[in-house]
C-alpha positions, 0 to 999 in steps of 0.5 A: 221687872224689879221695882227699883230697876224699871218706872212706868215710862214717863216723860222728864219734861219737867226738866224745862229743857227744849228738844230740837227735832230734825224737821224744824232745826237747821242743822243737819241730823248728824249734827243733831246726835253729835250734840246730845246729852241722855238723861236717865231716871229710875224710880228709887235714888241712882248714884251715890249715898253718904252717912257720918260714921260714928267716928266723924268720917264720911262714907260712901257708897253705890246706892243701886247698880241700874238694870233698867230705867227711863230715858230721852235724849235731850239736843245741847247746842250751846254752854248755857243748855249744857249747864241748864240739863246739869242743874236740873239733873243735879237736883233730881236723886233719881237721875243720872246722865250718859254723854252718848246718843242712841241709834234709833231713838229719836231726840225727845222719844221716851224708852227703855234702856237696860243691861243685857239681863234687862234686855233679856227678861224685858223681851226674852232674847238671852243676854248672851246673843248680842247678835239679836240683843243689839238694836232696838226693840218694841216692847208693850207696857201699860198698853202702849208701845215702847222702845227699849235698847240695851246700854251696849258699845254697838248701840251708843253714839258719843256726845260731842259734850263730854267730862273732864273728871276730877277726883282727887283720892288718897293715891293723888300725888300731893302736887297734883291733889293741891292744885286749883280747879283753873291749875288742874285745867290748865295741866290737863290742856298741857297735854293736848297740843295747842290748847291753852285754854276752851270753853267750859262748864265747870260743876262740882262733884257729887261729894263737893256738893255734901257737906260736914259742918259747912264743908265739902267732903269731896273738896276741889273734886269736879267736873268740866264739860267741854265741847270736843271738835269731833265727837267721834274721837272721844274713845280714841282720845281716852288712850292717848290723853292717859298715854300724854300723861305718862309721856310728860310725867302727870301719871302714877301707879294706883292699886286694885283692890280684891272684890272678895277682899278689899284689904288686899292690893290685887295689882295696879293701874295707870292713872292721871289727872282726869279720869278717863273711865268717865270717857267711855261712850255708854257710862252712866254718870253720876251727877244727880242730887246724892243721899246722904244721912243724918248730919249732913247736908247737901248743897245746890248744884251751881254750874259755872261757864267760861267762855273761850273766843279762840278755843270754843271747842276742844280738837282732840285730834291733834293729840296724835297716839305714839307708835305701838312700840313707844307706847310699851316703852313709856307705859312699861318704864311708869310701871304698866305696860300697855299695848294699843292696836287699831282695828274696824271697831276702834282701838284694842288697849291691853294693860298688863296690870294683872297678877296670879292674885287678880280676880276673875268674874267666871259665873259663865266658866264655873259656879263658884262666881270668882277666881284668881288668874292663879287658879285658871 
């Protein structure tokens, strides 16, 4: 295993944070893994780093793409073990968070956790037999035996805790990018039916947290971690709030850029105020202490809590998802058309946001790595 992949399985307890077992809680054990939060750390730094260009800007960029690292499962009950694990986390360079559980893994239990290329160097089963790839599996390292499951849809079970991502960038309409962090909340519940306000925990983003002469590069940018009603409603909720937004008029067109060149827009995408990429159950997110070189500085993580006694956790349910046929409608007059059908597994989302200059990964199809839809 590469070196800056993979560590030694070793037990992050130095987090401080305390694991609740089934044996000795006395809540049942669905209610358990509804309300877990994994930590994840490899052995070099896992997010983001940032350097001052000769020009004064500052740049920044993925350090690693993680094939492979160590993991546990932490139990967050409450705000404060919430806003405990994101402390702690954010000041550790080489963690990372993923607002999910894993089937078969207990709370507390260190292992394994990889891509299907780790899954498939660390116990032989190719990458392109999901079928046997899914699952855990037990692998010996330093003599002794460890659990490995890859990071996969079918292996993930969404946190109740999830992130309401702010991330302010040039293509924000400037009403939404010079709102405060309490104004954008407060748009964001606009559109979820009766909510007013919830009870938060609200911490910066990883670049509000670098700092140019004293000042945050990220500026408002941050993040607020509520507590949903139903947990299994996250995936669901990640359309219909995208889709709330067009309807209501808090979306905008963003452009995709060529992987093989940058410089060129190869179509767009609907976007709104949160990001809803960070809802997808089994991301990993970035909210570890970032590197950043010389000239700048980065600043502590503070996370702070607001309590709410009427609204302590968020029903994502009432936001109910339009007929198929408004949902074209609206996301075709914002400039994307979107296409949402239900099934066994969830929901199918289409977006016909691609254009004959669209790149497309075909390493599996043909050898030269990448093509436009044009050329298929």
């Amino acid at each position: 295993m590469p070196e800056q992949e993979t560590v030694a399985p070793k037990i992050p307890h130095r987090y401080g944070l305390t694991h609740t077992s089934n044996s000795d809680n006395e809540c049942a054990s669905e209610l358990d893994r509804n309300h877990v939060i994994t930590v994840v750390q490899t052995k070099k730094p896992l997010g983001k780093r940032f350097h001052k260009n000769p020009d004064g800007t500052v740049s920044k960029e993925s350090i690693i793409k993680m094939g492979v690292g160590t993991a546990v499962m932490y139990h967050v009950s409450t705000p404060e073990s919430l806003k405990t694990l994101l402390e702690k986390v954010g000041n550790d360079p080489r963690a990372a968070i993923i607002n999910s559980s894993f089937e078969g893994i207990e709370i507390g239990e260190t292992f394994y956790i990889g891509t299907a290329r780790a899954i498939e160097r660390m116990t032989g089963i190719p990458k392109s037999d999901r079928a046997r790839q899914k699952g855990v599996h037990n692998i010996v390292q330093n003599g002794k035996t460890y659990k490995v499951i890859g990071r996969f849809k079918e292996n993930v079970r969404p946190s109740s805790w999830q992130l309401l991502d702010r991330d302010n960038d040039a293509h924000t309409p400037e009403q939404f990018s010079k709102m405060s962090p309490m104004a954008w909340l407060k748009a964001v519940l606009r559109l979820i039916p009766g909510a007013t306000e919830v009870t938060y925990c609200h911490a910066p983003s990883t670049s509000s947290r670098v700092l140019l002469d004293g000042v945050p590069v990220g500026g408002d940018n941050g993040h607020f971690g509520v507590q949903f009603s139903d947990a299994a409603d996250v995936e669901r909720f990640r359309t219909a709030v995208l889709v709330s937004a067009v309807e209501n008029g808090m979306s905008w067109r963003k452009p995709r850029h060529s992987r093989t060149d940058p410089d060129t827009v190869i179509g767009y995408s609907l976007t709104t105020l949160i990001d809803t990429s960070v809802l997808t159950p089994g991301r990993l997110v970035f909210v570890g202490k970032p590197v950043v070189g010389s000239g700048l500085t980065v600043a502590a993580l503070v996370v702070t809590i607001h309590r709410s006694e009427s609204t302590p956790r968020l029903d994502t349910t009432k936001l109910v998802l339009p007929s198929g046929d408004r949902i074209r409608e609206v996301t075709r007059n914002a400039g994307v058309e979107m296409s949402v059908q239900g099934s066994a597994s969830g929901l199918k989302v289409t977006s016909s946001d691609l254009t004959l200059d669209t790149d497309r990964d075909c390493r599996r199809q043909c050898h030269y790595g990448s093509c436009t839809v044009g050329a298929w």
